[in-house]
C-alpha positions in Angstrom: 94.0 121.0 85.8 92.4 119.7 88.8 94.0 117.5 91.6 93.6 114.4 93.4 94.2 112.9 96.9 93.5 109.3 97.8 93.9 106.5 100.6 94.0 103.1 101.3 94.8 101.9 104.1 94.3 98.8 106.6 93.0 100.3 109.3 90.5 103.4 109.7 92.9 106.4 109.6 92.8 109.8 109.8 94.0 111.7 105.9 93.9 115.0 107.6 97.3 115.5 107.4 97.2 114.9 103.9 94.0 116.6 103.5 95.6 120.1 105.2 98.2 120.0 102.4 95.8 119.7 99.8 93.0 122.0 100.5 95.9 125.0 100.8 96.3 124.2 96.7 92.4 125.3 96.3 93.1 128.9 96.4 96.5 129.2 98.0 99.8 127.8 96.8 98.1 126.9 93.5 94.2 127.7 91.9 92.7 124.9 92.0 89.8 127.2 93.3 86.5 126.1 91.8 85.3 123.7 94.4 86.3 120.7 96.2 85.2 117.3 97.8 86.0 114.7 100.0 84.2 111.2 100.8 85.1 108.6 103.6 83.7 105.4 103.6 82.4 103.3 106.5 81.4 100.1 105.0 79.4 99.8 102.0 78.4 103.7 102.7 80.7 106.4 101.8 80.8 110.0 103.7 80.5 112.7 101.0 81.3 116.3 101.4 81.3 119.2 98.8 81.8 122.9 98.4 81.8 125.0 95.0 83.8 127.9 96.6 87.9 127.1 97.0 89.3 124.8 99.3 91.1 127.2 101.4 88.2 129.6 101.4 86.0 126.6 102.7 83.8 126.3 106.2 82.9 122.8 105.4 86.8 122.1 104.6 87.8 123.5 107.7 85.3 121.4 109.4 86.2 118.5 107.7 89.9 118.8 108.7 89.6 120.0 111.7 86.7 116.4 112.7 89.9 114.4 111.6 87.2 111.3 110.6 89.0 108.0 109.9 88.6 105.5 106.9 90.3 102.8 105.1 89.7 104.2 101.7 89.4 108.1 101.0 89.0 109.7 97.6 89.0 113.4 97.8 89.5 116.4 94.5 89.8 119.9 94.1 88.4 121.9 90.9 89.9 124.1 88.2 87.0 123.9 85.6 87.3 123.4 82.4 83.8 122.0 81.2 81.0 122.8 83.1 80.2 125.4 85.2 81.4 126.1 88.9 78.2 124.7 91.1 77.5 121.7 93.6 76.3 119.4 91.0 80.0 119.5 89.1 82.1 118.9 92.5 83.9 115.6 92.3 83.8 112.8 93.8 80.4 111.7 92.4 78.8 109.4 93.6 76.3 106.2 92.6 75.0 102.8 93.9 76.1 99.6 92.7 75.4 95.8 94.0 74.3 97.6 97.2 77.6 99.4 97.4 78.4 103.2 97.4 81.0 103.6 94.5 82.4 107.7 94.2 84.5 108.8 91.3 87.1 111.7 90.7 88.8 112.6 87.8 91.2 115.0 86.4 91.4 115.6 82.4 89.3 116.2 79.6 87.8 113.7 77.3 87.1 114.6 74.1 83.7 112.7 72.8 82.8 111.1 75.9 78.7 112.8 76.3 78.5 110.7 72.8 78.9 107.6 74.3 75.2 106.3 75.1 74.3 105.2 78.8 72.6 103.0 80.6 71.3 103.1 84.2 73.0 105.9 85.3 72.4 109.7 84.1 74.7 112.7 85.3 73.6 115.5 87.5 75.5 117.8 86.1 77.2 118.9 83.0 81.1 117.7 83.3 82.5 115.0 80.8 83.9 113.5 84.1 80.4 112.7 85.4 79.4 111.2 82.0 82.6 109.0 82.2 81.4 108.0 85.2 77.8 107.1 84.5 79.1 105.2 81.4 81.8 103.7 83.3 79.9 102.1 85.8 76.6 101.4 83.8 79.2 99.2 81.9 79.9 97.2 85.4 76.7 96.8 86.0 75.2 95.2 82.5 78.4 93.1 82.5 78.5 92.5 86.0 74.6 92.1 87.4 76.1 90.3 90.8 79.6 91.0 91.9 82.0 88.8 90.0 83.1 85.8 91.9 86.9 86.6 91.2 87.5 90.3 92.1 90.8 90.0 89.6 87.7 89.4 86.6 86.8 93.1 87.7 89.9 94.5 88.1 90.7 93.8 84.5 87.7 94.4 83.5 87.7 98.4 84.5 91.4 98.2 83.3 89.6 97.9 79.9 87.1 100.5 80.4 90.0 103.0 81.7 91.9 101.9 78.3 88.8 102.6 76.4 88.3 105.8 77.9 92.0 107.2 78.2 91.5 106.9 73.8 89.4 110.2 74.5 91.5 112.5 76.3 93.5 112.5 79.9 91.9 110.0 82.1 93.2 110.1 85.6 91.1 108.9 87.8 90.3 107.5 91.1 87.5 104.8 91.9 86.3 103.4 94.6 83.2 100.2 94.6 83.7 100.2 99.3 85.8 97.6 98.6 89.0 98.6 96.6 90.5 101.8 95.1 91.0 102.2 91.6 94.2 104.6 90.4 94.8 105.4 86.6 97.3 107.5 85.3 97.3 109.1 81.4 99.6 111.8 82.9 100.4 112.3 86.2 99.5 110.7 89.5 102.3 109.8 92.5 102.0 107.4 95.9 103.3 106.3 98.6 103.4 103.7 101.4 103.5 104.3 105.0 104.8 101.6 107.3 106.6 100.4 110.0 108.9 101.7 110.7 107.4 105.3 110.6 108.8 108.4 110.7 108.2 112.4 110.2 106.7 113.8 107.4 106.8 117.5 106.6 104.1 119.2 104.4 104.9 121.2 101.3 102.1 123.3 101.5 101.7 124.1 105.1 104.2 124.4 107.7 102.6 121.3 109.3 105.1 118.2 110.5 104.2 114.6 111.5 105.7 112.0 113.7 103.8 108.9 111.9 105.5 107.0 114.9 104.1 108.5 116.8 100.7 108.3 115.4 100.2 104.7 114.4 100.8 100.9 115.4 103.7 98.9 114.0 101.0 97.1 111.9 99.8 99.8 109.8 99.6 99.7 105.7 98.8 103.4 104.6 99.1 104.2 101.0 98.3 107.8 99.5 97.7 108.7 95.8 98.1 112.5 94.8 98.7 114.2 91.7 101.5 115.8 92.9 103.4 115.0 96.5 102.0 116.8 98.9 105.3 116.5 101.2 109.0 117.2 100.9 110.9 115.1 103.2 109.1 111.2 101.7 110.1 109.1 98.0 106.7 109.4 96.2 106.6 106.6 93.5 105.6 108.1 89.9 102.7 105.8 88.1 103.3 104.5 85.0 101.5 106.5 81.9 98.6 104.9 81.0 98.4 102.5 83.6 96.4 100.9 86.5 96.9 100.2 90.1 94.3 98.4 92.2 95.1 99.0 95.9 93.6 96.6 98.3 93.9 97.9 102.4 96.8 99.7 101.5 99.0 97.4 99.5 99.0 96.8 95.4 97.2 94.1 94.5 97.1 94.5 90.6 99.2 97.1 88.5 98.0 96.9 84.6 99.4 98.9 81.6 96.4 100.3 79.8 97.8 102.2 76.9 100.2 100.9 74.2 103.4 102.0 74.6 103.0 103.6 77.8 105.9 106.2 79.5 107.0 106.5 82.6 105.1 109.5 84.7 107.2 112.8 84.7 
């Protein structure tokens, strides 16, 4: 299965520390080694890079961690295929425009069925079922949604639906990002965690690699990560709900949704 890495935060911040961890599972401590990508937004415009060779075997990930760019929201992913082949065009996140917005889209999962679901304005690039979610996904936004809603709660339930629809198909975890929030749903495994004051050290589980946060940030500072699987040892990482929805807003919660009947706690 593939992984994911996320943050929202509400301040431009640097994810490399995160983003070491994670790029070290693309080939190293676990083979996740079909390609990667990462996209930081500034604005309305999101910062996309990709690579179809492993993580850890990487240039552009190595420049990418080592430029240490800041964002408020970051959604990044590392591949083990499963449908489609290994190539540029199947890297997640994907990316589309929508009300004037760049919106990008990971996901880890299969979904059995989806490429028979009919779309509308938006057409894949390449050939995984995540990309086709994707396209359906947020052609359904757009025809119900021509402007932006004037309550963004009336959009966070409404892709609450969408992710119930499409978590009937398969394992649907996903991130989401439309520049202005970030989207996490859970059909099996996803984990977080909040960063604030007061801050301490974190040590990597991937990399000998070991941050004062104190060190590193202001006393006002909201940072939330999203990860399929901690990526330190030393921090609580809160496991998501099965078949659930969390809308993060600048770091902080602003909407947590059950999507599936009966859902479970995460393992």
């Amino acid at each position: 299965m593939c992984e994911l890495l996320a943050m929202s935060a509400n301040t431009p911040t640097s994810i490399r520390f995160s983003f070491t961890g994670l790029i070290e599972r693309g080939g190293n401590t676990a083979q996740h080694g079909d390609g990667w990508g990462i996209g930081f937004y500034e604005g309305r415009q999101c910062r996309l890079f990709h690579d179809p060779v492993s993580s850890v075997h990487s240039d552009v990930a190595r420049f990418v961690r080592d430029c240490d760019l800041k964002s408020e929201i970051v959604v990044s992913h590392i591949r083990k295929a499963n449908r489609g082949r290994v190539c540029l065009a199947n890297t997640h996140p994907f990316e589309r425009e929508l009300w004037g917005r760049s919106c990008v889209f990971a996901h880890n999962g299969q979904l059995r069925g989806i490429k028979r679901r009919p779309l509308g304005a938006y057409r894949p690039v390449g050939t995984t079922d995540s990309e086709h979610a994707f396209c359906w996904l947020l052609g359904c936004i757009r025809e119900r949604f021509p402007q932006p809603p004037g309550r963004a709660r009336t959009l966070w339930n409404f892709v609450a639906e969408r992710c119930a629809e499409l978590e009937t198909l398969g394992t649907f975890n996903m991130l989401f990002s439309d520049a202005r929030f970030l989207y996490a749903h859970c059909s099996t495994r996803l984990r977080w965690l909040t960063r604030r004051a007061p801050f301490g050290e974190a040590r990597l589980r991937d990399a000998e690699v070991v941050v004062d946060f104190g060190a590193e940030t202001t006393p006002d500072d909201i940072v939330t990560v999203i990860a399929t699987e901690p990526l330190t040892v030393n921090e609580h990482w809160h496991a998501m709900d099965r078949g659930s929805l969390i809308v993060f807003d600048r770091g902080v919660p602003v909407l947590t949704r059950r999507t599936a009947p009966g859902a479970a706690r995460g393992a």
